[in-house]
N, C-alpha and C positions, 0 to 999 in steps of 0.2 A: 615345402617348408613345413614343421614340425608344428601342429594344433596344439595346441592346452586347454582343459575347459575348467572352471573356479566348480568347487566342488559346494559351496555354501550358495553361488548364487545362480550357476550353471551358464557363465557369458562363453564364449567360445573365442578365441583370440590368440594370435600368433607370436612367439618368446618375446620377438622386437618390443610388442606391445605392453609386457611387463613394468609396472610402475614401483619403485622403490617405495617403502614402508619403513619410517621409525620405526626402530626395535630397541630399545635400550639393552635387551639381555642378549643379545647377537654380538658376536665378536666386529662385525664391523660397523652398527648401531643403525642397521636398517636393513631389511630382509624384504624380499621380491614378491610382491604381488598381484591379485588382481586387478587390470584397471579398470572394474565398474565397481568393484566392492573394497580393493584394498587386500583381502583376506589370503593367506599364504597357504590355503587349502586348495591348490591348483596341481591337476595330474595330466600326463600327455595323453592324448585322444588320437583313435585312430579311425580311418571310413571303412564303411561295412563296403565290401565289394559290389554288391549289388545295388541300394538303395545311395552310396556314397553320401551316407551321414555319419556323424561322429559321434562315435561311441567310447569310452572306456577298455581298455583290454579286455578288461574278465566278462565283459557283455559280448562279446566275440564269438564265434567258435568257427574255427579256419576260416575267420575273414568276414564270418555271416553275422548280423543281428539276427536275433529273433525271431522277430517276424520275418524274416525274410529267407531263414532259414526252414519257418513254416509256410511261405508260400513253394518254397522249392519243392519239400516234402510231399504240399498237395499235389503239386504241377505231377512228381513222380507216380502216387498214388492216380491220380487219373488217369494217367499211360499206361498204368498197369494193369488195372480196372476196364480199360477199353480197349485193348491190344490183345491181352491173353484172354485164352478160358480158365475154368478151375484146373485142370489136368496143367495145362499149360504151366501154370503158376506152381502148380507139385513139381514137376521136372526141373524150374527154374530152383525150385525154395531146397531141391536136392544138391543141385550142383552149388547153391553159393550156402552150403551149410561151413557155416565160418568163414567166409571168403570173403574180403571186402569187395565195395561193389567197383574199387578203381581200378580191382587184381581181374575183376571180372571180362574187362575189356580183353585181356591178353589170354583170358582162359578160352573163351568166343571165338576169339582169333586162332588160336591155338588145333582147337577142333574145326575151322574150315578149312584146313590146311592138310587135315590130317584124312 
């Protein structure tokens, strides 16, 4: 079911939940709002894949919050940091010059095969 979170008072609450608001300047003389504040400054919220809290779209980036985005980042910097040496890390930072690192799976792949 589809989240909304009131952007004025930040309640978190499901469309059902929407309370009608007098509007006199509205064509049908009352516009939909939130029910802890009333206020019709409410937008659809979506969960961060990982922490499954709700966020706003543009607070997103493929699915991740922030922070959570930067715990991934360090989890990868540690494995990196403890796996390779310096050399290691030159060989690696050659082959994914431009490469994304999802293309990388298939490049890997690619040369054990070959």
């Amino acid at each position: 079911m589809q989240k909304f979170m009131c952007e004025d008072c930040g309640t978190l609450f499901d469309e059902w939940e929407l309370v009608r608001v007098p509007e006199e300047c509205h064509m049908d003389g009352y516009v939909l709002g939130c029910p802890n504040c009333k206020s019709d400054a409410y937008r659809k919220v979506y969960t961060c894949k990982r922490c499954v809290e709700y966020y706003f779209n543009e607070d997103l980036t493929q699915g991740y919050c922030k922070n959570c985005g930067d715990v991934i980042a360090m989890k990868l910097r540690i494995f990196l940091n403890t796996e390779f040496d310096s050399s290691e890390m030159e060989y690696i930072d050659s082959i994914l010059d431009g490469v994304y690192l999802s293309d990388f799976r298939e490049l890997v792949n690619n040369m054990k095969t070959a």
